[in-house]
C-alpha positions in Angstrom: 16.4 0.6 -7.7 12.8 1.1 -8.3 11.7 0.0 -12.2 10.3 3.0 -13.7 6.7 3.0 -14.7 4.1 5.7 -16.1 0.4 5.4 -16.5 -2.2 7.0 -18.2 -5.9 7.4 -18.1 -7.5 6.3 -21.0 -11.2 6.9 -19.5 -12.1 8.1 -15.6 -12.3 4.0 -15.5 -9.6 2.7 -18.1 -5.8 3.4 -17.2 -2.5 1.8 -19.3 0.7 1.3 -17.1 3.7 1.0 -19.1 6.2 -0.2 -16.9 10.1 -1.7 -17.0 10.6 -4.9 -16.7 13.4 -7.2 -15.2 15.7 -6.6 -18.0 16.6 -2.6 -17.6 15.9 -2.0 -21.0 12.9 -3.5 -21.4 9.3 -2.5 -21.4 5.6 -3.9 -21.7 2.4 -2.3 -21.0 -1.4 -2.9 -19.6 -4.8 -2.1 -19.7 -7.6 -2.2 -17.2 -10.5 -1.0 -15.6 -10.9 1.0 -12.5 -13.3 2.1 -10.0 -12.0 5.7 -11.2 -12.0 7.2 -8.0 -7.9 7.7 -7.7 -5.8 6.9 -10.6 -2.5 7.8 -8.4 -3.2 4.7 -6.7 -5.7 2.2 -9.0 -2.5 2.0 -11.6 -0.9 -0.1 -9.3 -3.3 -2.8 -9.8 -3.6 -2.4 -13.3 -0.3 -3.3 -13.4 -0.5 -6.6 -11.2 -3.8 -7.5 -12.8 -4.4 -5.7 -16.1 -4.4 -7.1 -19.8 -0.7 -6.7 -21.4 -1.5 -4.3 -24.7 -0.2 -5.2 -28.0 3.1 -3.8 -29.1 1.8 -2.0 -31.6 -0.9 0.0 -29.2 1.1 0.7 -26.9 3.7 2.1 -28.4 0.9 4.7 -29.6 0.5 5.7 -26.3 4.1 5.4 -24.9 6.5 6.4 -27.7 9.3 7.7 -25.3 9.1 4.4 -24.4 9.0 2.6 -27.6 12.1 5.0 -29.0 14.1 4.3 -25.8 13.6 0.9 -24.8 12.8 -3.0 -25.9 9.2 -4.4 -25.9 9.2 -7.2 -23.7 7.3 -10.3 -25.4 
């Protein structure tokens, strides 16, 4: 099964990725820069290559995820 994940332009060239991790119930999320040209598919490497976000930021941004899962440290 697929982990889920959801991303989220920040800027045409900044995107944050939340995204499950190993554990099924929990979560972490990134940060990072993109040409801006196709978000559908520059999230993907934000999530290989971006900058995990604090806890606290990113459950700002993602608070379905925050409410419904466990921040990965």
């Amino acid at each position: 099964m697929e982990p889920l994940r959801e991303w989220r332009p920040l800027d045409m060239q900044v995107i944050v990725v939340a995204s499950q991790g190993g554990q099924e119930t929990d979560w972490a999320a990134y940060i990072g820069a993109v040409k801006g040209d196709d978000h559908a598919t520059e999230w993907q490497e934000v999530l290989k290559h971006g900058t995990k976000l604090r806890k606290d930021i990113a459950e700002v941004i993602f608070p379905w995820w925050a409410k419904n899962y466990t921040w990965r440290e």
